[in-house]
N, C-alpha and C positions, 0 to 999 in steps of 0.2 A: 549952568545948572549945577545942583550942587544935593547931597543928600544925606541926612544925618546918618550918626552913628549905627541907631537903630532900625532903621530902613535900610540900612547897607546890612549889616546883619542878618536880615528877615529874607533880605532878594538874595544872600550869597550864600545861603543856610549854613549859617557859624552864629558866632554868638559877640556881644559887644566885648566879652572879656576877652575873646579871642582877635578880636580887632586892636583892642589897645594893646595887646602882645605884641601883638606883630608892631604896632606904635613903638611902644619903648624899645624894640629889640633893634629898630630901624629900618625896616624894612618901607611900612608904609605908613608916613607921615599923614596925618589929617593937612586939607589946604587951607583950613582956618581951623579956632576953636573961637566960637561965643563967646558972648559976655557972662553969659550963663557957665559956660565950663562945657559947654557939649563940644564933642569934633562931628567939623562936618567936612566931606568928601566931591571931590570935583570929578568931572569927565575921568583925568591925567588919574587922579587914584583908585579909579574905578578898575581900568587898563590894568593898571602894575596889581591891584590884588586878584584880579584875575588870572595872572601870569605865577601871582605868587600859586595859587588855586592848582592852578594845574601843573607847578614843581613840587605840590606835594602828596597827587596823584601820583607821579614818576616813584617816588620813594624817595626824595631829597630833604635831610634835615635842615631847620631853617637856619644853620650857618652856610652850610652849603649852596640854599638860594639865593642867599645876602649877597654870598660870591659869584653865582653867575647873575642877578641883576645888577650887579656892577660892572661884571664886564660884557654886559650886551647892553650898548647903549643906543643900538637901535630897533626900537620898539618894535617895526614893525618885519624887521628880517625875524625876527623873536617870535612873532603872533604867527607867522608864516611858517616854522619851525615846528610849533606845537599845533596847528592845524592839521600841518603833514602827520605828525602823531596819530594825535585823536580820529584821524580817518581812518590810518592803520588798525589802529585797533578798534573800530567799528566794524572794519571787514573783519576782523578777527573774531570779533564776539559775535555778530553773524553768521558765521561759519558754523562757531558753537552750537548757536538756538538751534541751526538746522540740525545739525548735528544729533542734537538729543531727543529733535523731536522725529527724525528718521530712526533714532532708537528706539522710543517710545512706540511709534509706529509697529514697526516690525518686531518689536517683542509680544505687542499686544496682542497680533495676526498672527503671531506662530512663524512670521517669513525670517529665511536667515540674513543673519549681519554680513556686515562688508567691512573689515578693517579699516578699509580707507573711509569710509562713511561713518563710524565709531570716534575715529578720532580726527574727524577733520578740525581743525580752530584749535587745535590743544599742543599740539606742536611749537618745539622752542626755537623754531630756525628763525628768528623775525630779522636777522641779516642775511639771509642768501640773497633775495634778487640783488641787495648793495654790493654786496661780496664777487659775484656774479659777472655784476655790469663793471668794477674795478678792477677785477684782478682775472677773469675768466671764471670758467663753468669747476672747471679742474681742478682749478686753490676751493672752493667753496667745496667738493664732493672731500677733495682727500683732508680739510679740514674736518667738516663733517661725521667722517669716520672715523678720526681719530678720535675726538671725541666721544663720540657715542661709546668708544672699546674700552672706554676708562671706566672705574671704579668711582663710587662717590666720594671716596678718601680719596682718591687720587686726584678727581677734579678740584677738592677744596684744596688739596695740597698747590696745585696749579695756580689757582685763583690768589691763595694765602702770596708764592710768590712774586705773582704783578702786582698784590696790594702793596707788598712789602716795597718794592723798585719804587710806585708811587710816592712813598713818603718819604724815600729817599730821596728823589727829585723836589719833594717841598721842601724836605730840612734844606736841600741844595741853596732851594732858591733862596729860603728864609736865611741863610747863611750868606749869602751876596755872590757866589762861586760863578761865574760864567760860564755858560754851555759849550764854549770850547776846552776848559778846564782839564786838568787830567781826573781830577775826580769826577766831575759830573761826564766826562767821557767814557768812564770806569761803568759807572750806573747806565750810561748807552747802551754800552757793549753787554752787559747785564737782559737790555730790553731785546737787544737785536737776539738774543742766546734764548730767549721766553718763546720769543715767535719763531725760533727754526723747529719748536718742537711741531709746530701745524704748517711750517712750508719751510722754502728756502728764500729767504729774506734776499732779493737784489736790492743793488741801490735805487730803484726807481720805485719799487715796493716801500722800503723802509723811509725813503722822502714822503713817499706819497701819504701813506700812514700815519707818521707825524703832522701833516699839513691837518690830516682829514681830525685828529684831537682836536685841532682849534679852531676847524671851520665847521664842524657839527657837535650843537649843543649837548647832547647826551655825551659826546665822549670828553669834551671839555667839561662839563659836571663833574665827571668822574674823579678826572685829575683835580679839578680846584676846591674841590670838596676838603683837599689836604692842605691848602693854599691857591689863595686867587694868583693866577701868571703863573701856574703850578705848568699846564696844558702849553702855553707859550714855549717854557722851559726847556719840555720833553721835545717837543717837534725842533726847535733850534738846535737841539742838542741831539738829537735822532739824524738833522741831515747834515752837520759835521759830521757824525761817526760815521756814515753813508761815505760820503765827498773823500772820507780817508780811507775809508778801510773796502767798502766796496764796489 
């Protein structure tokens, strides 16, 4: 079964021009085109603009998808991945509804609020239970806290330099440099010195860590966004500096 341009368009609420972008850009080929010139769309491209669909709910630009649909070439550990998401964040936005409307409630009636009921679903911890069940209760509170005691200058300044180590590790790769290298070992030591600011990095932490870039989509995005095999890279190069130094 197969269905044109504009049928795909109408059922994925986007538009034809927005499909043939995604066309030209390479993303998602039509499986034929007409005689006429129209593209028309199979099962298989139904799947992949779907996936495209919900990498740009995440907030990924569409070079950034190009690079994780390439390097997730199995559809359906993929489909599995953003399921697990999109549940998450239904319990989330749930949370919310209730939320606002326990506010509404009790503002209406004159009864008082409850902090905890104010801001249920609005909370940025969306990795504690991972955090939790990986590393214990204890790395996830004293992360936690560290965090929360920062300044919003000081979190961007943080943030600015893990972006920064990222692009380092793409120029790495786009330079052909090997992860046991001394320079791309330079840039390890760089990542291992990021994260003592929120714990003490052992070496079963910092393997473990780098494994987890390339085995969960969201944090392999992150890194290939800078270059695809970016995420490879860093965890190859993450469990040498480990194997050596800790």
């Amino acid at each position: 079964m197969e269905w044109s341009i504009q049928e795909i368009a109408k059922k994925a609420g986007t538009t034809s021009r927005t499909l043939r972008h995604y066309g030209d850009r390479g993303l998602l080929e039509p499986s034929r085109i007409g005689a006429n010139g129209y593209r028309y769309y199979d099962q298989a491209a139904l799947v992949r603009l779907q996936r495209i669909l919900l990498l740009r709910e995440l907030g990924l630009s569409l070079p950034a998808i190009a690079e994780v649909l390439a390097g997730q070439r199995d559809t359906s550990a993929a489909l599995r991945t953003h399921l697990a998401l999109l549940e998450q964040e239904r319990e989330r936005i749930g949370r919310q509804i209730a939320s606002v409307r326990t506010t509404l409630h009790k503002t209406q009636n004159g009864e008082e609020l409850m902090a905890d009921e104010v801001f249920d679903g609005f909370d940025h911890t969306v990795y504690e239970e991972e955090v939790t069940e990986r590393w214990g209760r204890d790395a996830y509170e004293k992360s936690d806290r560290w965090w929360r005691s920062l300044t919003d200058a000081q979190k961007k300044v943080f943030m600015d330099e893990q972006a920064g180590i990222a692009r380092d590790f793409a120029q790495a790769l786009q330079d052909g440099l090997a992860a046991g290298s001394d320079a791309v070992q330079e840039i390890a030591r760089r990542q291992v010195a990021w994260l003592s600011a929120t714990t003490t990095p052992t070496k079963e932490y910092v393997i473990g860590l780098g494994r987890m870039y390339v085995d969960d989509p969201r944090f392999t995005a992150n890194y290939d966004k800078h270059g695809a095999g970016t995420a490879v890279l860093v965890r190859d190069a993450m469990e040498i500096y480990a194997e050596r130094n800790l």
